[in-house]
Each structure stands twice: as structure tokens, then as C-alpha cells.
N, C-alpha and C positions, 0 to 999 in steps of 0.2 A: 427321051428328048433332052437333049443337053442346054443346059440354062447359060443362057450367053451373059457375059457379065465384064461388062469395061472398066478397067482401074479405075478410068480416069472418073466416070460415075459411081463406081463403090465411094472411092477418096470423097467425094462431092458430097453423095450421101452421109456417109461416115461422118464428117466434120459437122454437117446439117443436125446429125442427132444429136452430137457432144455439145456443141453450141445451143442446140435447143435445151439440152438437159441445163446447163449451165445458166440458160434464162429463167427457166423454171427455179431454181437456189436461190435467183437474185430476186424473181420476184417476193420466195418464201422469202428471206432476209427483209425486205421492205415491208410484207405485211408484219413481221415480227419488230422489226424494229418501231414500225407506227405505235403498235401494242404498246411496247417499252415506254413509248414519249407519252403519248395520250394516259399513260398510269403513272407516270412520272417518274420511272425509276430511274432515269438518264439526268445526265448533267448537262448543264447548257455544252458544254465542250464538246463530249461524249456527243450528243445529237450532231453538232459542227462536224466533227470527224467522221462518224457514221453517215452525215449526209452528201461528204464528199470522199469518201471512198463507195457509195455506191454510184454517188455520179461516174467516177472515174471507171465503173465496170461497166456504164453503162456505154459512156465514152468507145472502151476497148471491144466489146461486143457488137457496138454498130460498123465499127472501124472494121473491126476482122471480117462483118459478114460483105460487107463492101468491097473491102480486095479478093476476098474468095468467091463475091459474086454468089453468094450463098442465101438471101434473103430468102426467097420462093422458097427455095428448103427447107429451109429454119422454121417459115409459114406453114408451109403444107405438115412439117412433123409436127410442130405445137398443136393447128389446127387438129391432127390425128390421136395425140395424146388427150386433149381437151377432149375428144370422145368418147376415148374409153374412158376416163376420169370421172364426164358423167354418166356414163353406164353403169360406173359400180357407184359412185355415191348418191345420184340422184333416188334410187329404189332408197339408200339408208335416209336420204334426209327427208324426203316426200313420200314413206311408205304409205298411207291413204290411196296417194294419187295411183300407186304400181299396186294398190289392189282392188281400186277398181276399174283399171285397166284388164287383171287379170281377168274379173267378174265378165266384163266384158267380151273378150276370148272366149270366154267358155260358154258365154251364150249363143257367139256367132259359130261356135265349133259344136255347141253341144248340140 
């Protein structure tokens, strides 16, 4: 069965992940840069400059997903990454809770 597959939705796609991945930088950079300020290792400038060059990414990101009509894209992959993200980290951070869930399983299984 041959997998039908339209440029014009690959391109759509395509651009929805890059741009997703590129949200996801910006948000790591924000959470990192808060770190920097709240420990104080930034300078009143340094914060100034840091807080408007990520305004201006954030600027350029709403901007591009706007003319490529790309929002719902952007949405539906973050939403999809956000998943698997806690798939693997939720069992590392709440191990308890994924075993007794397991316990669980095996009672309904066993």
C-alpha cells in the first residue's frame, strides 16, 4: 500500500517540528536564564539584554508561525513531545507512584 504524501503537508509538517524544537531552546534558555538571575550571577545589563533578545525570539516565532499558518502544528507536536517527555521522565521523578501502579497490574493480571 503506497503511502500518499503531499509536499505541500510534508513542508507544513517539517517547518511545525523545527519550529516546535526551536520553542522548546527557547523555553530551556528561559528556564535557565531565570536560574542565572534568581542566583544572581547576571548583571543588571546582562538580565536587560538577555530579556530582550528572548523577547525578540519570541516576537520572531509567533511571527513565522502566523504567516505559515503553522500554529495547530506547532501545538499538536509540542503537545506530542510533552508526552513522550513524560513518559520517560515521569516513572524517573515519581518512581513510587510507577510502582505502585505496577503492583497494581499484576494484581489485575495476576
Amino acid at each position: 500500500m503506497p503511502i500518499d504524501i503531499h509536499e505541500d503537508n510534508l513542508k507544513h509538517g517539517l517547518l511545525g517540528l523545527v519550529v516546535a524544537i526551536v520553542e522548546i531552546i527557547r523555553d530551556a534558555l528561559k528556564h535557565q536564564a531565570l536560574r542565572r538571575m534568581e542566583g544572581g550571577s547576571l548583571k543588571d545589563e546582562e538580565v536587560e539584554r538577555l530579556g530582550s533578545a528572548l523577547e525578540e525570539i519570541d516576537i520572531a516565532i509567533d511571527q513565522m508561525k502566523k504567516e505559515q499558518g503553522i500554529s495547530d502544528t506547532v501545538k499538536s507536536v509540542r503537545d506530542g513531545l510533552d508526552d513522550i517527555v513524560d513518559d520517560v521522565l515521569d516513572p524517573m521523578v515519581n518512581p513510587e507512584r510507577w510502582a505502585k501502579e505496577a503492583e497494581k497490574k499484576e494484581i489485575q493480571h495476576g
